[in-house]
VEXTOR-414357 format. One line per field, with one value per residue (C-alpha): x, y, z; residue number from 1; residue in three letters. Coordinates in steps of 0.001 Angstrom, whole numbers. Example, Ala and Ser with C-alpha at 12.3 -4.5 7.8 and 13.67 -1.06 7.14 Angstrom:
<rs>
X <- 12300|13670
Y <- -4500|-1060
Z <- 7800|7140
resi <- 1|2
resn <- ala|ser
</rs>
This chain:
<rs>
X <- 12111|15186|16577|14299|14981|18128|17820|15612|17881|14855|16152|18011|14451|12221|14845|14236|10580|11017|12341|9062|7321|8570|8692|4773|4213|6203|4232|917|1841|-814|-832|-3187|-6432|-6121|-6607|-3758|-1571|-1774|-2191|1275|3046|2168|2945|6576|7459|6503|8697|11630|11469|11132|13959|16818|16026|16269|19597|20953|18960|20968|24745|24195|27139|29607|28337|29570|33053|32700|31659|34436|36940|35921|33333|34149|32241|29201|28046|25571|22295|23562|25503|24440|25173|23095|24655|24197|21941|21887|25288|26315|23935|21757|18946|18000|17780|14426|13035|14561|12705|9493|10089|10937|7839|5671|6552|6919|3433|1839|3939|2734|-1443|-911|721|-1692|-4525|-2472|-2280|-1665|1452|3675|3632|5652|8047|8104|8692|11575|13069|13413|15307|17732|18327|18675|21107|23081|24088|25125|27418|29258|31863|31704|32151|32004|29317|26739|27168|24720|22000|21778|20966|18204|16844|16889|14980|12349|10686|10273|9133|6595|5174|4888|2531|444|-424|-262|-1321|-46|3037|4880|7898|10462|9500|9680|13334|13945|13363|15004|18569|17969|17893|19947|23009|22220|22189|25535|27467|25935|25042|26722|30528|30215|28865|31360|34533|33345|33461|36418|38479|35644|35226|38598|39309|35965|37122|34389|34575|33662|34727|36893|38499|39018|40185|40993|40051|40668|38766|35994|36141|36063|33230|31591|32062|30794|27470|26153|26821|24770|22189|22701|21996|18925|17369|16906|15067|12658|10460|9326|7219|5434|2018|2427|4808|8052|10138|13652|13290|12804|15538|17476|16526|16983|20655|21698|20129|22654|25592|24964|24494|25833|28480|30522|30762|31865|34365|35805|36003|37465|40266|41335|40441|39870|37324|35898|34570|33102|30948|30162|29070|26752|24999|24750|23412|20761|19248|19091|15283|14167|15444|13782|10707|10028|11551|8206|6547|6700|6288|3124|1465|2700|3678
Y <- 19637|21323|19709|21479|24897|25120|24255|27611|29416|30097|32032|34352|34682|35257|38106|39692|39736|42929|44821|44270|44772|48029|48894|48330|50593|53390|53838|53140|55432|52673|49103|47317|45217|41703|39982|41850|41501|37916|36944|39437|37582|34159|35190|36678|33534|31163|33317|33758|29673|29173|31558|30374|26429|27389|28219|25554|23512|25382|25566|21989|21074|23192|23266|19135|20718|23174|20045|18152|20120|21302|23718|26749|27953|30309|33499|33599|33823|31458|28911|25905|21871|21461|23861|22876|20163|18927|18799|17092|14384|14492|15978|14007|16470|15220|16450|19382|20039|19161|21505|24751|24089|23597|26866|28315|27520|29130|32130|32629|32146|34636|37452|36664|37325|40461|41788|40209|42212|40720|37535|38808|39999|36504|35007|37230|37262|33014|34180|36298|33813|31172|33381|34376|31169|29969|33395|32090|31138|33618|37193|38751|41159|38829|40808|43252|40305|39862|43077|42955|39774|41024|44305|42131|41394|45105|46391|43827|44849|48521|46864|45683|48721|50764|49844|52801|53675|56905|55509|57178|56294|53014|53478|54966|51626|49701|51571|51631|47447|47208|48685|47569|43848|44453|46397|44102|40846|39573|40722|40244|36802|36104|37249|35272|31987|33683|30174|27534|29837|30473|26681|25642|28866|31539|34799|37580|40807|39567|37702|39859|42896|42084|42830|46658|47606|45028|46912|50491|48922|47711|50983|53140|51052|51282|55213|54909|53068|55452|58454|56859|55835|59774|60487|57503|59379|61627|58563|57792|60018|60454|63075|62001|64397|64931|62920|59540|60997|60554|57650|55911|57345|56210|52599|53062|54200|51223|48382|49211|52049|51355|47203|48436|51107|48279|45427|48498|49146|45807|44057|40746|38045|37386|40918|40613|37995|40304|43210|40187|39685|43534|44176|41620|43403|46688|46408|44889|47913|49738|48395|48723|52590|53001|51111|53269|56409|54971|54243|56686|59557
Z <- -17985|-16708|-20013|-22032|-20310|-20327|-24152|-24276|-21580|-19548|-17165|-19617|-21661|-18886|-18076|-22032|-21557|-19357|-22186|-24476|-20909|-20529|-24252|-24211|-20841|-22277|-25434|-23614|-20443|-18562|-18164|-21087|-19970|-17982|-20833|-23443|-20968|-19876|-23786|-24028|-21168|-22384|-26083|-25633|-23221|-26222|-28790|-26441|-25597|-29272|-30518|-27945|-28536|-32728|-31916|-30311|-32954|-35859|-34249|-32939|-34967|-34063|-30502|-30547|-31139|-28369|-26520|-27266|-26153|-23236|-22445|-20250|-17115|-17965|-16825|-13851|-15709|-18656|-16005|-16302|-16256|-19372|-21269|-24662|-23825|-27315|-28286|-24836|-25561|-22651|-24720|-28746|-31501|-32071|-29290|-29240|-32584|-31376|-28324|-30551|-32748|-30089|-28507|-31424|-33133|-29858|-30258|-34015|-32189|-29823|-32016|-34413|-31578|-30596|-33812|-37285|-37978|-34740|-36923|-39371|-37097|-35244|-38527|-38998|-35566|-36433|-39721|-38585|-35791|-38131|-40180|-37343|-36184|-39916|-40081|-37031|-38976|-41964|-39966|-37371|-38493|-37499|-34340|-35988|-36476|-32754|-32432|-35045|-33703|-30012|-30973|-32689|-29155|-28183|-31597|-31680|-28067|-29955|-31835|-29388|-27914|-31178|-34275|-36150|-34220|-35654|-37088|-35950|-32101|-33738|-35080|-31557|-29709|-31966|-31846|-27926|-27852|-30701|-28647|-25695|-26893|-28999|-25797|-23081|-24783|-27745|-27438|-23821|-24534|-27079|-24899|-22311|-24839|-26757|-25990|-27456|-30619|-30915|-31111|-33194|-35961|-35270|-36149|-33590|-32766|-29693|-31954|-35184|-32979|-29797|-26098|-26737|-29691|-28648|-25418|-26942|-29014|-26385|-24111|-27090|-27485|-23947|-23856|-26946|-24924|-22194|-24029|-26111|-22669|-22419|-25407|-24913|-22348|-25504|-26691|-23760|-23577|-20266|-18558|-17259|-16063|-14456|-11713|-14547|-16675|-13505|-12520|-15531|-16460|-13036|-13728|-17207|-15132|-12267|-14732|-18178|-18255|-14999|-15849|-18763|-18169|-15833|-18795|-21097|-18835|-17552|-20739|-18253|-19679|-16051|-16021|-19328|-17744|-15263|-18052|-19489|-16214|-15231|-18824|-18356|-16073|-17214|-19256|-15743|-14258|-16534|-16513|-12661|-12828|-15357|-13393|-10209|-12436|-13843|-10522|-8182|-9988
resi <- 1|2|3|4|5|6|7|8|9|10|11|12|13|14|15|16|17|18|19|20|21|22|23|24|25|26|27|28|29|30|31|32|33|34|35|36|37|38|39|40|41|42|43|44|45|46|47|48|49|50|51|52|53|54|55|56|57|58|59|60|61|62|63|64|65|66|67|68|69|70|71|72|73|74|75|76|77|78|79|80|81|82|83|84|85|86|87|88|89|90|91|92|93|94|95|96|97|98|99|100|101|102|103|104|105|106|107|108|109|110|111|112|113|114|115|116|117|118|119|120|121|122|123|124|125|126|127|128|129|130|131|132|133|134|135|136|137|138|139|140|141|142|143|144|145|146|147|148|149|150|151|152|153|154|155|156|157|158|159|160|161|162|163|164|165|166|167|168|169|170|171|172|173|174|175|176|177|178|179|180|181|182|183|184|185|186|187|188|189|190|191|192|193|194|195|196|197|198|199|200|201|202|203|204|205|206|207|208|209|210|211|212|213|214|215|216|217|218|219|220|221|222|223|224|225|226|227|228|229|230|231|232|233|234|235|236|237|238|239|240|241|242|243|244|245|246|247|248|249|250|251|252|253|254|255|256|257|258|259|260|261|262|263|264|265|266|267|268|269|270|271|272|273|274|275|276|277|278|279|280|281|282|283|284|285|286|287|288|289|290|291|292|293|294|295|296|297
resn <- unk|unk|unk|unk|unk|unk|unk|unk|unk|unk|unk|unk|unk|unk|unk|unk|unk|unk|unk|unk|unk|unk|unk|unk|unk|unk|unk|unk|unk|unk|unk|unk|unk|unk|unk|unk|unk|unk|unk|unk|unk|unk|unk|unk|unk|unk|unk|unk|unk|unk|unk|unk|unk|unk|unk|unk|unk|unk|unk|unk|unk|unk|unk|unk|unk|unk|unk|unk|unk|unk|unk|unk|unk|unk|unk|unk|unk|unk|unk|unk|unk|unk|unk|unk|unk|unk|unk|unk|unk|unk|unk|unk|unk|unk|unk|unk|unk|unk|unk|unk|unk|unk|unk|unk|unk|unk|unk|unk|unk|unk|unk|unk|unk|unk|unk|unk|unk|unk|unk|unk|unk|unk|unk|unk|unk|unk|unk|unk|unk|unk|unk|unk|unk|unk|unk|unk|unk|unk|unk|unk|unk|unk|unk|unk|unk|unk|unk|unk|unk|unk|unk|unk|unk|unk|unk|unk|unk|unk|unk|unk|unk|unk|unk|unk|unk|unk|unk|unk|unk|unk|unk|unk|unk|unk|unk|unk|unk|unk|unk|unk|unk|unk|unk|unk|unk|unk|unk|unk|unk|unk|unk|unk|unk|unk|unk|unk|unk|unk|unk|unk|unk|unk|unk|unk|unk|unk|unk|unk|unk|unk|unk|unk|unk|unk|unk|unk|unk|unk|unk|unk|unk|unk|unk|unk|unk|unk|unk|unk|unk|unk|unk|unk|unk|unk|unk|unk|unk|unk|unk|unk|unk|unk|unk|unk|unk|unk|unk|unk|unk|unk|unk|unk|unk|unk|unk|unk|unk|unk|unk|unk|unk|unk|unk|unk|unk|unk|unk|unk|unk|unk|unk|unk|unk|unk|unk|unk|unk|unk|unk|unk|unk|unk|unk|unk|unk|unk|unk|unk|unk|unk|unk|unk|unk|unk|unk|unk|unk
</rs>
């Protein structure tokens, strides 16, 4: 199985589950029944699961280059001896097809048991994954697609506890994760394999610019996020005052501004790496800061 996971980058996905998690508790202000919230749990684990092994399944090809010439050490919650499982050889492509759609057909059950809509949002999450990996080598404004596809998990949890969500709390959430994933997760993610794509002719924003501007990009996105994270308390219906707008700048400033303030000024690849695995943690973060304020406050 370990195979398998690491084709999904389990570890990474059960870390992205906190940010529909807390996306869901913050426009509910309670936690859902038992059963919405097991159904929830299971739900997002399929999609995630689903959504990483598509892209391996997509890039699998240039993924053999990567292979080929040698692959560089990952990042913490990314590191691992089966990177690429399918492209190394140790897992068959068939397999790995039958894995995604597995996953993947229980992901489309349960948001269609959630609510009918999530569906199309599933559907279109797999799109602009599948698009994202075929722009690797066409621009680097595929950038922007990761951020699309990694906000589809959090608007679909709005639609699990709202039906009708007012859309501009919608729009709200979505440029919150969409920065977040382009300042903490994609360039970061990129510089850290800026050698392999470099080699294999990709076309990110490391590349295209350099480590300054994709560090001034980066630095600008997580302030973005940082600020955002400040206006998202107006969504929730339940009061959350200074002490949360506090609590969750600091949680900005610990895991998303200071990393990358550091990777800004040194321009080093290692501490990009470090940004990545700081960043991943921020929606966890998050979620337990709501989580206390929920419960205790």
């Amino acid at each position: 199985m370990q195979r398998f996971f690491a084709l999904s980058r389990t570890t990474h996905g059960v870390l992205d589950i906190a940010a529909p998690g807390f996306v869901a508790l913050l426009w509910l202000g309670k936690f859902p029944s038992w059963s919405t919230l097991l159904l929830s749990l299971f739900t997002a684990f399929a999609a995630y699961t689903a959504i990483y092994a598509l892209n391996d399944l997509v890039g699998v090809i240039t993924d053999k280059e990567k292979v080929a010439a040698g692959l560089k050490q990952g990042y913490s919650v990314e590191a691992s001896a089966f990177r690429y499982p399918l492209a190394q050889g140790v897992l068959d492509y068939r397999s790995g097809v039958i894995w995604f759609a597995f996953w993947f057909i229980l992901a489309l059950i349960g948001s269609y048991l959630l609510n009918p809509i999530i569906v199309w949002i599933l559907v279109a999450a797999a799109v602009l994954e599948v698009i994202y990996c075929l722009l690797l080598k066409v621009t680097y404004l595929r950038t922007l697609v990761s951020g699309l596809v990694k906000s589809s998990g959090p608007i679909a949890a709005i639609f699990v506890v709202q039906p009708k969500p007012e859309w501009w709390g919608v729009l709200l959430t979505l440029a919150w994760v969409f920065f977040w994933e382009i300042g903490g997760q994609n360039i970061p993610a990129d510089w850290n394999d800026v050698e392999e794509d470099r080699r294999v002719g990709a076309k990110t924003i490391i590349i295209r610019f350099g480590p300054r501007v994709a560090g001034l990009i980066v630095l600008i996105s997580l302030a973005i996020t940082v600020v955002l994270s400040l206006f998202l308390p107006r969504i929730s219906p339940i009061p959350l005052g200074a002490l949360y707008l506090l609590g969750t700048f600091l949680i900005g400033v610990v895991l998303l501004l200071r990393p990358a303030s550091q990777l800004y000024r040194s321009q080093d690849g290692r501490l990009a790496a470090r940004l990545f695995d700081h960043a991943s943690y921020y929606p966890l973060a998050q979620l337990v800061l709501l989580t206390l304020f929920v419960l205790f406050a």
